[in-house]
N, C-alpha and C positions, 0 to 999 in steps of 0.2 A: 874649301874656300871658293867662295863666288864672286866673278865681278860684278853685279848685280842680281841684286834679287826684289822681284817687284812682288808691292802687297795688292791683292786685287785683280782679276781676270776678266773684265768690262773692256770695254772697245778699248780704254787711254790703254791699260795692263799687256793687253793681247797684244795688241800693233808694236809695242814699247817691245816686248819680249821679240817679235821677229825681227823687231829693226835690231836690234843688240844681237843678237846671233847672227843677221847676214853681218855684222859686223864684226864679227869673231870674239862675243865676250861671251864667257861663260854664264848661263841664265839660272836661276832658280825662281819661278813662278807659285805665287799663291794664294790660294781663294779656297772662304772658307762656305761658301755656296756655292752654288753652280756653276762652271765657265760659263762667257759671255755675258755677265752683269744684269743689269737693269736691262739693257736694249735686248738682247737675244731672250731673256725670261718673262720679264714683265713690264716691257717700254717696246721700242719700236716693232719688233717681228711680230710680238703677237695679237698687238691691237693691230698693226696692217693687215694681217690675216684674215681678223675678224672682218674687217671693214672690205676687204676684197669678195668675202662671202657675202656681206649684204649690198655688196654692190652689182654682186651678179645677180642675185635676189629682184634687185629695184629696175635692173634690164629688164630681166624674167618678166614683170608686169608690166612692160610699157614694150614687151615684143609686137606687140601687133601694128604700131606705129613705123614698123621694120619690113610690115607684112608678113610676120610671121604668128600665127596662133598658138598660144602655151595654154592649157585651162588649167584654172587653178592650183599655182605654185606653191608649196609649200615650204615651211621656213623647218629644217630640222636642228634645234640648234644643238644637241647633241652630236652630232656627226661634225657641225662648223667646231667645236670645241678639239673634236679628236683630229680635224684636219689641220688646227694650230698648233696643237701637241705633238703632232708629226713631223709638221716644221721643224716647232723648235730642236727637237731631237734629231732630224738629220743636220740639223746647222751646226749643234753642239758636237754631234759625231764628228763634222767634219774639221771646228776648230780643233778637236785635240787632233787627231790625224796631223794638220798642220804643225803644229809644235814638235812634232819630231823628236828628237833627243831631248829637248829642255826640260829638266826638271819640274813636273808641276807636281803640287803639293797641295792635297784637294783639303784643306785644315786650315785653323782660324792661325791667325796671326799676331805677334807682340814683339813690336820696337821695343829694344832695350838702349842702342846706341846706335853710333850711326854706322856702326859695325857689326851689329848683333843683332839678328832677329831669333826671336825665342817661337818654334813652331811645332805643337804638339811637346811642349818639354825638352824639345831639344834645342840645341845654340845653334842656329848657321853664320858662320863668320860671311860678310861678305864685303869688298871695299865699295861697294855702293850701294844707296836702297832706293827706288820709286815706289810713292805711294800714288796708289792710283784703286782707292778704296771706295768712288762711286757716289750716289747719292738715296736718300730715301722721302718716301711722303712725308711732305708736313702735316702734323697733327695739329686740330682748333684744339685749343684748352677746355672748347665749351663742347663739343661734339668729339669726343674718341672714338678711334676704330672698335668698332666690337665683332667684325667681319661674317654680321649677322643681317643688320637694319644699316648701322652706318658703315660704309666700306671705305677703303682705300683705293687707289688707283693700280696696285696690285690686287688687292681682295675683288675686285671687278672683272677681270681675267677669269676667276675659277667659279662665276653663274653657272647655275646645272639647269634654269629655264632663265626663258626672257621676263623680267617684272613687266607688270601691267600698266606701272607707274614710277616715273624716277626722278628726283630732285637732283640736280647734279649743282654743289656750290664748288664756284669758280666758273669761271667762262675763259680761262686760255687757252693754249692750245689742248691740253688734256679734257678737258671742260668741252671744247668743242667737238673733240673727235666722238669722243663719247656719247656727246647729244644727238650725233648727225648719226651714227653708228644705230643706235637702239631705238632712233625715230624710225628710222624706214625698216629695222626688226619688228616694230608695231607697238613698241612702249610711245606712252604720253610722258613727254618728259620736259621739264621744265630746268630754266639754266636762272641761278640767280649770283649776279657779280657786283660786287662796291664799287666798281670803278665806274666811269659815265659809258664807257663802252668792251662790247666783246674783243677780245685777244688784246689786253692792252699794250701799248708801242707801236703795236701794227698801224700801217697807215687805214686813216680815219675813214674816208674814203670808201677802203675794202672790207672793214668792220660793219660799217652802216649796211654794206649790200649782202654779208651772210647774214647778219641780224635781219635785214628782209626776208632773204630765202628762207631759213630759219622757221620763220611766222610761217612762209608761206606753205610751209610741208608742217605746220602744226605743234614747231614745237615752242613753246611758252618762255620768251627772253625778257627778264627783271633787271636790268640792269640797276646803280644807283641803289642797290637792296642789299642789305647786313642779314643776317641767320635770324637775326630776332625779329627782324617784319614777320616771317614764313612760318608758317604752321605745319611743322614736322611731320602731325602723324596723319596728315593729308597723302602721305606718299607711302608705297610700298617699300622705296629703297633709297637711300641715301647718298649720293658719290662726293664723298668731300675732297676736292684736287684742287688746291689753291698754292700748289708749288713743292718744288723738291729743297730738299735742307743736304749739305753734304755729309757724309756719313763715317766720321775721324772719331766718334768713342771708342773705347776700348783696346784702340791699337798704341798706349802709352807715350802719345806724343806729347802731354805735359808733363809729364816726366824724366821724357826725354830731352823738351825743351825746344822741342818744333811748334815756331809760334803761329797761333792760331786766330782768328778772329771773326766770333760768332759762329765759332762752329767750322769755319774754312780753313785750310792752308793757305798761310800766306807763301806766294813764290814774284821771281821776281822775272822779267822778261825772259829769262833763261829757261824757265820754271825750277830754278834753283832755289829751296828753303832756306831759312838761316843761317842753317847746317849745310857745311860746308860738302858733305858727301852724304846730303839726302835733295832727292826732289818729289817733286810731286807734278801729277797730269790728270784731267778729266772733272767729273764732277764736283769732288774732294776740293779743289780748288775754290770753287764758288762762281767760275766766272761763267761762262754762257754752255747751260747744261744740253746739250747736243751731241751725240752718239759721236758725228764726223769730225766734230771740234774735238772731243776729247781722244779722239784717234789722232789727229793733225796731232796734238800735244805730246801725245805718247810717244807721236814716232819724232819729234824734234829732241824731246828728254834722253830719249835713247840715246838719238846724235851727240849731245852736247857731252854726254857721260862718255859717251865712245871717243868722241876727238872733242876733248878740251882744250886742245890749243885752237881751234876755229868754231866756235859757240855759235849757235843759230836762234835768233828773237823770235819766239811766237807771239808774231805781231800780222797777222794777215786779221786783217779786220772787217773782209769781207767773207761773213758766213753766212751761207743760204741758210734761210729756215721757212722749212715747209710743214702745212697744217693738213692731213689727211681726211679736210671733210667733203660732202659732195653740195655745190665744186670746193676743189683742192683750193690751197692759196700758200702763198711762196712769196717769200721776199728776202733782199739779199740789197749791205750798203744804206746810202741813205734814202730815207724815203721821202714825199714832196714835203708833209708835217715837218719832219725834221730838220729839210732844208728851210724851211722860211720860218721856222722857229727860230732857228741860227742866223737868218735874218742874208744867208745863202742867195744869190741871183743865180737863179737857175730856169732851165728852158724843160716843162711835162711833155712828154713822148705819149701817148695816149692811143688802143684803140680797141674795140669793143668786140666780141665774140660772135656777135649777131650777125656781123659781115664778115665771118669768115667759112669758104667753102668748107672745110675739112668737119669743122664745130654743126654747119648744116647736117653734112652726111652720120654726122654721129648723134646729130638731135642733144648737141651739151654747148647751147649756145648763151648761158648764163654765163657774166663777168666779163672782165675785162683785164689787160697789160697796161701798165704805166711803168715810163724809163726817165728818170731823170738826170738830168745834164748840164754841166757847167755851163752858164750861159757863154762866160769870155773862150774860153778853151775848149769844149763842144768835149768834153772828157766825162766819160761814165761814171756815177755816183753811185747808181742803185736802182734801183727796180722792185715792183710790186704788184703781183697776178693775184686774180680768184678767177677761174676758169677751167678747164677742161685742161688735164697734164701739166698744170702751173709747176707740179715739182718735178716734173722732166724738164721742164723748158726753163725753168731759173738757173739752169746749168749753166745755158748760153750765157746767159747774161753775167752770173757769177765768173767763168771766164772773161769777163769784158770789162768788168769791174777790177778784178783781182791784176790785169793789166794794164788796166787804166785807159783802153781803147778809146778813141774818141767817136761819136755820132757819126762822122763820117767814114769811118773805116767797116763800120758795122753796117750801116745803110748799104753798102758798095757789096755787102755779102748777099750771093744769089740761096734763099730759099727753096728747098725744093718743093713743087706744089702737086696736088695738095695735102698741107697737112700743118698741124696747129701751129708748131714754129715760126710759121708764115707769120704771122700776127708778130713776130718783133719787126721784121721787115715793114710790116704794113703801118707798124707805131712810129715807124719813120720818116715816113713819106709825106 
């Protein structure tokens, strides 16, 4: 008998399971693929991999600007592939290491009750269950994966060369990374998205100025264009990433009676389901699919199963989110759009890359920081980078936000110089 047992081994599953064990409940863990879910196999790790290798790549050619002479760099992307695979497997090595005693159970899973998981044929009684089962590619109806010509944003991960030519539909974040990624690997590649503009939500602002850069390293942005303008077999490869669906078949939750909608778990601020002694964390939910959110989730789900008499709201509604292209961009809270869409008096903090020392010495003086702020109450909203370590430096801000700091407490913070950070400092001023 277990005090809980979670379905799923993804960041919500993993973090869920340590926080319930430092908490003394008994754990049984399980994933019927790989530990570490989507982010450590085919989401975060290892598209940052890739993109760390063409980033040293894109130094490599522009070393002489540094004073330094390289002749002709070459791109090997066999070796970048095994350098990802390395990764991933000392990282997996090192999650189970961490689990310790917890029961994992490396096999598919089936809710019976909310006492009953059925795993490999057998019953585990358990008085609790988290599902935290992840998410997967959405498929077009009109373009399916065939993991040949049209690919997935996992089937993209396992290229054995670089295409010469790539249509990538969808322009989000996946859509972006990907384009900026196998531009400076040497594909021509072209991004085509419905919406009027790239990364939609993201402030407009910062959208228009990667959709420049974009052009200006060659690669082809349609936006306002549906599948059926394009002429398919114009391209070598296909990337269709137009968003993740969460990923609740097969684990008998309608039979169980864990209600569902369009596919999500519905939970409620607790992330308690309907059921009374089921929840659910992370993708599976539907709410904001991000590696670090569905970690936050997992480990409050834990909390609230562990000490139900003092339940904690997963209500922090400032979540960074950072887009891994070159430059980076990161935003976290509200953005200016947003504010004045809500019709918000707010005060833009604003300042550009181009005057900052650090961004000189590194020659990555494209973008800029914007912070915006309660006009009456000088109180942090949110914030919105494309520039040089936007996803390092949205921490700060994320901290300032998540406290509700105001513009003057944060102005009054000495940066140390030089170096990019400087630029909240300087958006201050």
């Amino acid at each position: 008998m277990y005090d809980l047992t979670i379905v799923g081994c993804g960041w919500a599953g993993f973090n869920a399971a340590l926080r319930a064990k430092a908490l003394g409940l008994k754990v049984c863990l399980v994933e019927k693929a790989q530990i570490g879910g989507t982010c450590l196999n085919s989401g975060c790790i290892p598209t940052k991999a890739l993109i760390q290798s063409a980033k040293v790549y894109a130094l490599t050619k522009k070393s002489s600007a540094f004073g330094i002479e390289v002749s002709n760099p070459k791109v090997q992307f066999d070796k970048i592939q095994e350098r990802k695979d390395r990764i991933i497997q000392q990282l997996r090595s090192g999650m189970q290491l961490m689990l310790g005693d917890i029961n994992f159970l490396n096999k598919e899973a089936q809710i019976l009750s909310p006492e009953e998981v059925k795993v490999d044929g057998e019953i585990i009684k358990t008085e609790f269950i988290l599902i935290a089962a992840g998410s997967k590619p959405i498929e077009l109806a009109t373009l399916k994966f065939d993991a040949k010509k049209i690919l997935s944003s996992n089937d993209i991960l396992s290229l054995k060369e670089i295409p010469d030519s790539l249509l990538i539909i969808g322009g989000g974040v996946i859509g972006c990374e990907f384009a900026s990624l196998f531009s400076i690997l040497g594909s021509q590649v072209t991004i085509a998205e419905k919406m009027p503009q790239l990364l939609p939500g993201e402030d407009r602002e910062v959208a228009r100025k990667i959709e420049t850069v974009f052009k200006k390293k060659g690669i082809k942005v349609n936006t306002n264009t549906s599948t059926e303008a394009l002429n398919l077999g114009d391209y070598r490869l296909i990337l269709a990433c137009v968003g993740r669906a969460p990923k609740t078949e097969g684990l008998g939750l309608e039979e169980t009676g864990v209600e569902l909608e369009k596919g999500r778990i519905i939970v409620d601020e607790y992330l308690k389901t309907n059921l009374e002694n089921i929840y659910a964390a992370g993708d599976c939910t539907g709410k904001t699919m991000l590696a670090h959110f569905a970690a936050y989730q997992g480990i409050i789900a834990a909390e609230n199963i562990a000490q139900s008499d003092k339940p904690r709201k997963a209500d922090n509604a400032n979540i960074p989110n950072c887009v891994f292209t070159d430059p980076e961009i990161a935003s976290v809270g509200i953005n200016e759009d947003a504010a004045k869409d809500k019709g918000m008096d707010v005060n833009i903090h604003k300042f550009d890359f181009l005057g900052l020392g650090m961004a000189r010495i590194a020659d990555e003086t494209e973008g800029f920081l914007k912070i915006v702020s309660d006009k009456k109450t000088g109180g942090i909203l949110g914030a919105s980078i494309i520039g040089p370590r936007a996803s390092e430096l949205i921490s700060t801000l994320t901290l300032a936000a998540s406290n509700r700091l105001k513009i003057s407490q944060l102005k009054d913070t000495i940066f140390s110089h030089p170096t990019f950070s400087e630029a909240i400092g300087e958006a201050l001023k």
